[in-house]
C-alpha positions as CSV (number, residue, x, y, z in Angstrom):
1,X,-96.6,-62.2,-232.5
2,X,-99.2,-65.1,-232.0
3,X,-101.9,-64.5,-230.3
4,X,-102.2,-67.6,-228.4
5,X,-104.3,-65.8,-225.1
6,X,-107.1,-65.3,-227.1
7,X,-107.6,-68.6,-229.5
8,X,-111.0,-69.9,-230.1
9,X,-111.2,-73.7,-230.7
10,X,-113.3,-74.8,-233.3
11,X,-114.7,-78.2,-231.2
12,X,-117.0,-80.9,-233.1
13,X,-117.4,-84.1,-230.8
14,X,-117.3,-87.5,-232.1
15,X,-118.0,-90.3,-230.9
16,X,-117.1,-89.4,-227.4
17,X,-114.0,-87.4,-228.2
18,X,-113.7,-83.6,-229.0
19,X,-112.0,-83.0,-232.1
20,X,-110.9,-79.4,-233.4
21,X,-108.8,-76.7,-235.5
22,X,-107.8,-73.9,-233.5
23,X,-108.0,-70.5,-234.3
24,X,-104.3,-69.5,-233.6
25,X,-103.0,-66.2,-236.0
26,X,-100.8,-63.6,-236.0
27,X,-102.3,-60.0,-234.1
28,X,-103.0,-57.6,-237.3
29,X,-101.1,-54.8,-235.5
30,X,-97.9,-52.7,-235.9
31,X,-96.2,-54.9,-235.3
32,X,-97.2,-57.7,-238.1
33,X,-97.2,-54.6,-240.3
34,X,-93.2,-54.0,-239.7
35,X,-92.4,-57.0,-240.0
36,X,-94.1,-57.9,-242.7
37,X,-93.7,-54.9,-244.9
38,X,-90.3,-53.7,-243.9
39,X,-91.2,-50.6,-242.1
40,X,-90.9,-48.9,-238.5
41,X,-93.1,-50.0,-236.4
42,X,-93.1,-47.1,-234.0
43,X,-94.2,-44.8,-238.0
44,X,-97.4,-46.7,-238.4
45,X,-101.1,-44.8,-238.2
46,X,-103.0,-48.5,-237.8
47,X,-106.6,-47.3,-237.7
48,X,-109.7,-50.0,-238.1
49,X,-113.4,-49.4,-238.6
50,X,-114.1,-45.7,-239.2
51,X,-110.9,-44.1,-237.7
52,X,-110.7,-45.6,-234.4
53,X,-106.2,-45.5,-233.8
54,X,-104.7,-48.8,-232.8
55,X,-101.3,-47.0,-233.4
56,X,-100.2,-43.5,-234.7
57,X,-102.6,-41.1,-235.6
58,X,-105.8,-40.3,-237.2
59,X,-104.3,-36.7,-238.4
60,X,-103.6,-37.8,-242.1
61,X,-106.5,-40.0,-242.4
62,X,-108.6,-37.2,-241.5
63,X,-107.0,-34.7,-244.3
64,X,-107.4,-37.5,-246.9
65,X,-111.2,-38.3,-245.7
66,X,-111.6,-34.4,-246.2
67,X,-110.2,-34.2,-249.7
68,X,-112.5,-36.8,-251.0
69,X,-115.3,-35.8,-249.3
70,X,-114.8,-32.0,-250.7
71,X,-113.9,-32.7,-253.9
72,X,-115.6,-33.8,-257.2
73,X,-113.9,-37.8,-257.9
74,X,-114.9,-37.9,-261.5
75,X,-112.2,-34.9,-262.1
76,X,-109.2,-36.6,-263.0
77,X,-106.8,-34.1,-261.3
78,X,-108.9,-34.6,-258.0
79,X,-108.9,-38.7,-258.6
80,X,-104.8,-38.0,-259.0
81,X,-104.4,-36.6,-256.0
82,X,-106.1,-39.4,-254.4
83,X,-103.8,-42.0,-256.2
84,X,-100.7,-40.3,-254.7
85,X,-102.7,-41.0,-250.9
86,X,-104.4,-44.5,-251.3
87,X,-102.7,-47.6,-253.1
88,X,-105.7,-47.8,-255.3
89,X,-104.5,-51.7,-256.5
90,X,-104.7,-52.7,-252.9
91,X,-108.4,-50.8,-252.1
92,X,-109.8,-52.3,-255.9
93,X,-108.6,-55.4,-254.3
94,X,-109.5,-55.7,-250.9
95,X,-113.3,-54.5,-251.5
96,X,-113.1,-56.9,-254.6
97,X,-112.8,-60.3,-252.3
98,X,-114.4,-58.5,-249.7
99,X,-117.9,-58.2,-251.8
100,X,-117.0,-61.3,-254.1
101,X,-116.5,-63.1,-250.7
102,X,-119.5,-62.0,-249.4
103,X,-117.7,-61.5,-245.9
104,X,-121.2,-61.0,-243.8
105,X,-119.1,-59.6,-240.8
106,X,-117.3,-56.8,-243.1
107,X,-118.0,-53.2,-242.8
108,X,-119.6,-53.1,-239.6
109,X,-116.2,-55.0,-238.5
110,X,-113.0,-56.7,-238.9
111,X,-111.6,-53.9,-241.0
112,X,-107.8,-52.4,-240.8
113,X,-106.2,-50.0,-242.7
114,X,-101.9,-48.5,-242.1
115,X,-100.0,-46.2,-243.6
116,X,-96.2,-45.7,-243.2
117,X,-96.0,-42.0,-241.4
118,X,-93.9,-40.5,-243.9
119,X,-94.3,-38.2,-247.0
120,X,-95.5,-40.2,-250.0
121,X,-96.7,-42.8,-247.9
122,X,-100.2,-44.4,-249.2
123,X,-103.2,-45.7,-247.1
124,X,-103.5,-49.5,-247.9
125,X,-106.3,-52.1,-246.4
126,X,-105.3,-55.3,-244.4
127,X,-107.7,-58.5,-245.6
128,X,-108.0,-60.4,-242.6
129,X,-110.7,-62.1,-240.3
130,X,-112.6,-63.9,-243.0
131,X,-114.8,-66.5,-240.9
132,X,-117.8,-65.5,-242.5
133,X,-116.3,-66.2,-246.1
134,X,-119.1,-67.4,-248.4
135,X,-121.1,-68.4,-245.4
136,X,-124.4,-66.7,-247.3
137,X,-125.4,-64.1,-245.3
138,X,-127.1,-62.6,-248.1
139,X,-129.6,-64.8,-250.1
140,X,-127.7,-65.9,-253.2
141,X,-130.3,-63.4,-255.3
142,X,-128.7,-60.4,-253.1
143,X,-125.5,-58.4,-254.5
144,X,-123.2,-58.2,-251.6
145,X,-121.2,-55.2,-254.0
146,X,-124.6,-53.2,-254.3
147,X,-125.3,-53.6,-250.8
148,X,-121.9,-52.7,-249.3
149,X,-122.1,-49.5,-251.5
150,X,-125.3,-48.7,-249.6
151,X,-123.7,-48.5,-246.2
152,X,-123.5,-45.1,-246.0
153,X,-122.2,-45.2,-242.0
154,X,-118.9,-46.9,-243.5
155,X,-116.0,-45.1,-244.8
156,X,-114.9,-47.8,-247.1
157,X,-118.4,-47.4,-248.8
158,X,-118.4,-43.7,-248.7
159,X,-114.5,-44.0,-250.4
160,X,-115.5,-46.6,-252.8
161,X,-118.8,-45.0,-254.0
162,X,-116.6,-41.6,-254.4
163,X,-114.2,-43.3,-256.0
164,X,-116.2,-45.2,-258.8
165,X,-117.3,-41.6,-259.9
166,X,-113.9,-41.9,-261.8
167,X,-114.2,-43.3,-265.3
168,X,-110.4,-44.5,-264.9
169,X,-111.0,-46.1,-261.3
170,X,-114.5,-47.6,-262.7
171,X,-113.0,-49.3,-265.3
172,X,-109.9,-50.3,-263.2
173,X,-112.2,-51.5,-260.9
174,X,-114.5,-53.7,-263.3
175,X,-111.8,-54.8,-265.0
176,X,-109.5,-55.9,-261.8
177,X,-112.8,-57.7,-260.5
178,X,-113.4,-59.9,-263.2
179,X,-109.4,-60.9,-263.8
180,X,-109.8,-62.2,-260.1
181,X,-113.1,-63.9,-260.3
């Protein structure tokens, strides 16, 4: 679905005459998440920012959140656990461009993240909203990596600093970054 009520032109006038691109995309909802990954629509949890629900619920999210949160990340069988609830390719990823981007309106905002409500289903992230790509919102000294692993009110951060406890999600990490820089 298009969302075509809520478009933002992008106007620059010259000589006389407005010209412009404008900002028409497809809602991020569950919706664009059934149709675009082949699942139900109506057994979607859609949650953005730190667990507010757009669709579903919170209930899995919140047992996953827990696990991490209680358990030691550098203990392989702990980190295995975790790799059966999160598609760790798609997190490595998404907070790869995210940092390597240096998206300045990411982690406060503009983040989504579904799961299919089934058994075996895994938590993935939804890159979207990127209009402050590269736009330097950190001086080009500053490490937009280092300082999204400092924002300790996000859950992204708080996962991804868990997470890179692991020697094998570390490494994975690294690794992934620097084969898509």
């Amino acid at each position: 679905e298009l969302d075509v009520q809520n478009y933002q032109p992008a106007l620059v006038f010259i000589n006389g005459e407005y010209w412009g691109v404008y900002n028409i995309r497809e809602k991020i909802n569950k919706d664009y998440i059934a149709e675009n990954h082949g699942v139900d629509a109506d057994s979607i949890d859609l949650l953005q920012y730190n667990g507010y629900v757009m669709s579903g619920t919170i209930d899995d999210f919140n047992n996953f959140g827990t696990f991490v949160l209680s358990n030691d990340m550098s203990d392989s069988a702990n980190y295995a656990v975790v790799k059966n609830w999160l598609d760790i390719e798609n997190f490595a990823d998404y907070f790869a461009i995210e940092t390597w981007s240096e998206n300045g309106d990411w982690l406060s905002n503009n983040v989504r993240y579904w799961r299919e409500r089934k058994a075996g289903a895994k938590w993935r992230h939804i890159l979207w909203d990127l209009d402050f790509f590269g736009t330097g919102w950190w001086p080009f000294t500053a490490n937009s990596l280092d300082t999204n692993m400092k924002k300790a009110y996000s859950y992204q951060s708080i996962l991804f600093n868990a997470l890179v406890q692991n020697t094998e999600f570390r490494e994975y990490f690294i690794n992934r970054y620097a084969d898509l820089i």
